[in-house]
ZADRENKOL-828310 format. One record per residue: z negated, y negated, x of N, C-alpha, C in turn; residue in one letter. Coordinates in nm, 4 decimals, always signed. Layout:
REM ZADRENKOL-828310
<<Z Y X> <Z Y X> <Z Y X> a>,
...
This chain:
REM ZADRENKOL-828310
<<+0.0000 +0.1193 +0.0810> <+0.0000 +0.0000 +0.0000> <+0.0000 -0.1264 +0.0859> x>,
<<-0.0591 -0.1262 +0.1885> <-0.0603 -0.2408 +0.2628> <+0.0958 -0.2681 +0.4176> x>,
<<+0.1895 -0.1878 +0.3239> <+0.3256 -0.2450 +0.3832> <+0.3870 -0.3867 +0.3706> x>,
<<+0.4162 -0.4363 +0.4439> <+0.5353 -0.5613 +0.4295> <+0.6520 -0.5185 +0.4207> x>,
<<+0.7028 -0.5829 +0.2951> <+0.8001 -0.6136 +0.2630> <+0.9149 -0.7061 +0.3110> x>,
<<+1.0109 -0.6602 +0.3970> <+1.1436 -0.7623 +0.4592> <+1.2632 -0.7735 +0.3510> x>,
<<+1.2730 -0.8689 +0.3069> <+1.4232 -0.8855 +0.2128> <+1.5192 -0.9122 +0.2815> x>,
<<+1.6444 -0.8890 +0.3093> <+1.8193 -0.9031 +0.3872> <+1.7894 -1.0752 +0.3753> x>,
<<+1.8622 -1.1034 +0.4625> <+1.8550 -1.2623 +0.5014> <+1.9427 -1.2891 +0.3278> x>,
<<+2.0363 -1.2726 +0.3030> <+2.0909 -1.2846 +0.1850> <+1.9976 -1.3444 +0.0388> x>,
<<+1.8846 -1.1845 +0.0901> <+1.8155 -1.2259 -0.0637> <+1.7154 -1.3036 -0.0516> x>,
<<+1.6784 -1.3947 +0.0592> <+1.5405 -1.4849 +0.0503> <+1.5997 -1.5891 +0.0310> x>,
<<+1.5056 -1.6442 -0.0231> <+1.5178 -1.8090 -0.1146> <+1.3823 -1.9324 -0.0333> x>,
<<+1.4477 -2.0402 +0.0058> <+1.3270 -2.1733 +0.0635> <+1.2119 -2.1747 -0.0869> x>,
<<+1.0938 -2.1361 -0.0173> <+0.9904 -2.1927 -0.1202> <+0.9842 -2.3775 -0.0765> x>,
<<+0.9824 -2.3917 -0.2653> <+0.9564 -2.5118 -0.2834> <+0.8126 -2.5991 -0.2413> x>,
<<+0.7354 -2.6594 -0.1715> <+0.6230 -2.6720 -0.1748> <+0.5968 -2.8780 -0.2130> x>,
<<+0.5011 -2.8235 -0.3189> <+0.4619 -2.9547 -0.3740> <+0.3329 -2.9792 -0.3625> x>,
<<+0.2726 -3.1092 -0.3849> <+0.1545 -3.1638 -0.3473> <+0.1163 -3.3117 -0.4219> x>,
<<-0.0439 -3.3529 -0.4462> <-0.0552 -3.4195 -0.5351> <-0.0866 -3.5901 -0.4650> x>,
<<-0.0115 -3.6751 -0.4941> <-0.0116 -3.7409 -0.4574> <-0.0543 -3.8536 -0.5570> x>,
<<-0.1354 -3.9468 -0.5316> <-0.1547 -4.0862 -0.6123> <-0.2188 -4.0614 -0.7635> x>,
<<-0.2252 -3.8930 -0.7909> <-0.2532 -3.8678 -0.9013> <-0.1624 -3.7954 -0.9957> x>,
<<-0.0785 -3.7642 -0.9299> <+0.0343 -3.6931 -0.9811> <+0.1271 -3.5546 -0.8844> x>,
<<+0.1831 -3.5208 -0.9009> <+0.2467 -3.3693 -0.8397> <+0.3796 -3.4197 -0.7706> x>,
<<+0.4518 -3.4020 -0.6609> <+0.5774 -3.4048 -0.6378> <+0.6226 -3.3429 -0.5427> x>,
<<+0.7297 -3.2465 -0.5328> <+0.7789 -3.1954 -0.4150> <+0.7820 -3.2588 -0.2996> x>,
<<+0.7568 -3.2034 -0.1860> <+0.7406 -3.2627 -0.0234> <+0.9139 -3.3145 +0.0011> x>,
<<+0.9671 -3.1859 -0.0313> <+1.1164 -3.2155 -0.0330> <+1.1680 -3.3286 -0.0647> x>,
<<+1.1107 -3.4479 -0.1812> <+1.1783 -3.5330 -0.2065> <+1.1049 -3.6639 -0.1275> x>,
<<+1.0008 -3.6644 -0.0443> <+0.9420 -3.7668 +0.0375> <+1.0456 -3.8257 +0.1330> x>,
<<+1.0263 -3.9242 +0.1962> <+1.1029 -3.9607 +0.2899> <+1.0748 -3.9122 +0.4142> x>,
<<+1.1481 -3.9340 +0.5327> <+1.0955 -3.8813 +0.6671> <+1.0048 -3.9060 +0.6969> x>,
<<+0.9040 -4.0279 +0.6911> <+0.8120 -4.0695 +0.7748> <+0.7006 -3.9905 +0.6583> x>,
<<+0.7153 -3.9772 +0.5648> <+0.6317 -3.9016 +0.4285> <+0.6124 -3.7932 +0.4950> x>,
<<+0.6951 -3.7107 +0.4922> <+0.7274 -3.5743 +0.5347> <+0.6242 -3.5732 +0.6856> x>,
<<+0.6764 -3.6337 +0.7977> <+0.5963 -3.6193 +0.8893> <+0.4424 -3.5920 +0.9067> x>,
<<+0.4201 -3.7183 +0.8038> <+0.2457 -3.7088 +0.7564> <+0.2107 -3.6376 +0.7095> x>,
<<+0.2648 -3.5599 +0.6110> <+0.2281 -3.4491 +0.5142> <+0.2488 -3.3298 +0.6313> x>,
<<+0.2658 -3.2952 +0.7107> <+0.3029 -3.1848 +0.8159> <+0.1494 -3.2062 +0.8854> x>,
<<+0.1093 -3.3034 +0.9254> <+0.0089 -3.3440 +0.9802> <-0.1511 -3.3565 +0.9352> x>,
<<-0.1475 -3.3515 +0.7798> <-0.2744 -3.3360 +0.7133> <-0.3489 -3.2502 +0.7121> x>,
<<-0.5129 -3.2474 +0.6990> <-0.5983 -3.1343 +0.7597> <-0.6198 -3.1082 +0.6232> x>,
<<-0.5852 -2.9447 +0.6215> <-0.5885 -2.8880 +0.4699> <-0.8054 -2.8828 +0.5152> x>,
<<-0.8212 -2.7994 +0.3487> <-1.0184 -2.8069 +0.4029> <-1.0028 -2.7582 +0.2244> x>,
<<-1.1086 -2.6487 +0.2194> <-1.1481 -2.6021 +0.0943> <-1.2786 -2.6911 +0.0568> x>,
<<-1.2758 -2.7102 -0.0478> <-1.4165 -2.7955 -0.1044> <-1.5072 -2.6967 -0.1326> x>,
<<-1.6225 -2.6850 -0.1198> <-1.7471 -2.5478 -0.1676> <-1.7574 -2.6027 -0.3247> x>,
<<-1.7944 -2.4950 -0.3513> <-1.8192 -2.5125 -0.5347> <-1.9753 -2.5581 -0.5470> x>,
């Protein structure tokens, strides 16, 4: 059960990754370059409950 799975270069697809910004949701994809850069650069961190 604990195999990985490889799909043919053919069948993989770019995950989309989005993030919340200003209060709202938007793909990284549609930021500008200097956006993009920063967002590459941010320190992810889980909050404790």
């Amino acid at each position: 059960m604990n195999q990985a799975m490889q799909l043919p270069e053919a069948q993989r697809q770019r995950c989309e990754v989005w993030t919340r910004v200003m209060g709202y949701h938007r793909p990284v994809a549609a930021f500008n370059p200097g956006k993009q850069s920063e967002h590459r650069e941010r320190q992810h961190f889980c909050e404790p409950k």
